[in-house]
C-alpha positions in Angstrom: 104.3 243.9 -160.1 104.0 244.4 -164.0 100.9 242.5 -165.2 100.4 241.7 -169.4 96.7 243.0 -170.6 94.9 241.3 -173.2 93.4 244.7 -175.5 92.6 245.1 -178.9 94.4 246.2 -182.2 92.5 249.5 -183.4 95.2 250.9 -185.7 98.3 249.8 -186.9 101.1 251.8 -187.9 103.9 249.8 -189.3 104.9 248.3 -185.8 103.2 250.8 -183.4 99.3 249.8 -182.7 96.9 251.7 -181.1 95.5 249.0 -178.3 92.1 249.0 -176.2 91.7 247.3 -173.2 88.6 247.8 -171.3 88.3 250.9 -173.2 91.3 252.3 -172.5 93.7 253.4 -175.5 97.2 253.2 -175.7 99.7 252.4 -177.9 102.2 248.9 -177.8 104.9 248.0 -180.2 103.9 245.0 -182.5 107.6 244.2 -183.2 107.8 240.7 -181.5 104.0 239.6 -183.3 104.5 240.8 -187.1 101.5 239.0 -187.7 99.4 241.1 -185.8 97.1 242.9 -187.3 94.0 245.4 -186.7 91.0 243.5 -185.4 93.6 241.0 -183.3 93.8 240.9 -179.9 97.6 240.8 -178.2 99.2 240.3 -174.8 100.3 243.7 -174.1 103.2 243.8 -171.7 105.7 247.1 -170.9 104.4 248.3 -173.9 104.9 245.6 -176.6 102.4 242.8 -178.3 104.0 239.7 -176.9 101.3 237.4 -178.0 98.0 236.6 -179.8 94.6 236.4 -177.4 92.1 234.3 -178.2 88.3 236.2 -177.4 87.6 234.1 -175.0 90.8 234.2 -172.8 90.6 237.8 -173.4 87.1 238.1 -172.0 87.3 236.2 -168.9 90.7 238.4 -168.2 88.7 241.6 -168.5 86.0 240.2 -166.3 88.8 239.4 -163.8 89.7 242.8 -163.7 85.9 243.7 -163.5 85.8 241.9 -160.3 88.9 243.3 -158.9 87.7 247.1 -159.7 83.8 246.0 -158.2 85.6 244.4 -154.4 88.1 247.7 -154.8 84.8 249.9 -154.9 83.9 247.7 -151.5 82.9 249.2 -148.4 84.4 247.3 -145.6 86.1 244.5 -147.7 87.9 241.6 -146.1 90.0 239.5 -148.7 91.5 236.5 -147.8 
């Protein structure tokens, strides 16, 4: 399963941006968002800006994956 990742525009190279999401770099294509610039934060999916993020969307997605990462760390979990 391919999830999309709200992160951060840190540098912007014609259409290839340097992203952070959670802290982690990476670079996405901003050809579909030609608005996009640095300071915004896009939608990343298989490597391309597919949207703009508002803050607070982005925020409670991050936290989302907090939570995932903190029940992951788990001893003896039981989902479901």
């Amino acid at each position: 399963m391919c999830l999309a990742v709200p992160a951060r525009i840190i540098e912007l190279d014609k259409d290839v941006a340097t992203v952070d999401a959670m802290g982690n770099k990476f670079k996405a294509k901003t050809t579909l968002l030609p608005e996009a610039k640095v300071g915004h934060l896009v939608l990343v999916h298989a490597g391309f800006a597919i949207s703009l993020v508002d803050e607070e969307e982005a925020k409670k997605t991050w936290d989302l994956f907090r939570e995932i990462s903190e029940f992951d760390d788990t001893p003896n979990k039981i989902s479901g």
